[in-house]
C-alpha positions in Angstrom: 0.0 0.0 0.0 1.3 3.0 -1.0 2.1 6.4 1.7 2.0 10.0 1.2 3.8 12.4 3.3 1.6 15.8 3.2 3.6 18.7 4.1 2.0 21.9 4.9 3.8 24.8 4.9 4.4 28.8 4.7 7.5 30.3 3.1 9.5 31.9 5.8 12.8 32.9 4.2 12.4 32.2 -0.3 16.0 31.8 -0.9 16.3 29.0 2.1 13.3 27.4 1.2 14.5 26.8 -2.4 18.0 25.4 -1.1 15.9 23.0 1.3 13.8 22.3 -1.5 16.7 21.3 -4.3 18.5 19.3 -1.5 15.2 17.7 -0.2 14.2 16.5 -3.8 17.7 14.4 -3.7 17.1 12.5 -0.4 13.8 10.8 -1.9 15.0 8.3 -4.7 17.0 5.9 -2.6 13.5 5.9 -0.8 11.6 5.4 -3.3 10.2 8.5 -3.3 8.5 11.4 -5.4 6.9 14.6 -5.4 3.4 14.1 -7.3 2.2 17.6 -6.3 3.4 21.6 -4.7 1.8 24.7 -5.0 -0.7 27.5 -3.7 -3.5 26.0 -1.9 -7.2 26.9 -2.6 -9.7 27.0 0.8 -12.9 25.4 -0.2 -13.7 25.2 2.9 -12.5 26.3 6.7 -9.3 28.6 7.7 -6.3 28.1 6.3 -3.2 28.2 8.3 -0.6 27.4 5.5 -0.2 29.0 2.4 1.1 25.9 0.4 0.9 22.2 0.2 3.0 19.8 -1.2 2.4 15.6 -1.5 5.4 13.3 -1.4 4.8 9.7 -2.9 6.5 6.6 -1.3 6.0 2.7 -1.8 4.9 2.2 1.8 4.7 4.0 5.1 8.4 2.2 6.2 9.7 3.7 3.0 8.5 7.0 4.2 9.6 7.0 8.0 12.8 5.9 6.6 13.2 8.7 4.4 12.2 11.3 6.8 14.3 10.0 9.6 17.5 9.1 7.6 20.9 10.9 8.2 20.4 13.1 4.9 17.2 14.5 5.6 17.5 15.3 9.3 20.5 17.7 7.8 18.6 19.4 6.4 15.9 20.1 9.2 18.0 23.2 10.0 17.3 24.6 7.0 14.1 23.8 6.9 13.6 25.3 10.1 14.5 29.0 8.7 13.2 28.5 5.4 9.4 27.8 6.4 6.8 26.9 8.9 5.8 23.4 8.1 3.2 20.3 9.4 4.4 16.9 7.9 1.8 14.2 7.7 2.1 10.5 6.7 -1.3 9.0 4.7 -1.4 5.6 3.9 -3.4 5.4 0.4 
C-alpha cells in the first residue's frame, strides 16, 4: 500500500526554502520517493493556516519513515527550520 507524506507549509525565508527544496528533492529516490504535487492551496472550505501544500509519494509508510528519519534528511531540518513553517503528515493510500 502506497504512503504520502503531506507537508503543509508557509514560506519563511524564499532563498532558504529553495535550497531545502533542491536538497530535499535528492534524499527521496533511494526511498523510493516522489513529489506528485506543490503549490498554492485553494480553501474550499475552513481557515487556512498554511499558504502551500505539497504531497510526497513513497512505496509504503516504512519507506516513508525511513526517508524522513534518515541521516540526509535530518541535515537538512536546519534549514528547513529558517526557510518555512511546516506540518508533515504520513497517509497511507
Amino acid at each position: 500500500m502506497s504512503a504520502l507524506v503531506i507537508v503543509d507549509l508557509s514560506p519563511i525565508n524564499k532563498e532558504l526554502l529553495s535550497d531545502y527544496s533542491r536538497q530535499a528533492v535528492e534524499t527521496l529516490s533511494s526511498f523510493g520517493g516522489e513529489f506528485i504535487a506543490k503549490g498554492m492551496t485553494e480553501s474550499l472550505h475552513g481557515e487556512v493556516q498554511f499558504k502551500m501544500k505539497a504531497v510526497i509519494q513513497f512505496p509504503d509508510n516504512e519507506s516513508a519513515r525511513n526517508w524522513y528519519q534518515s541521516e540526509a534528511y535530518q541535515k537538512l531540518i536546519p534549514i528547513r527550520e529558517k526557510g518555512m513553517q511546516s506540518q508533515f503528515h504520513l497517509i497511507s493510500a
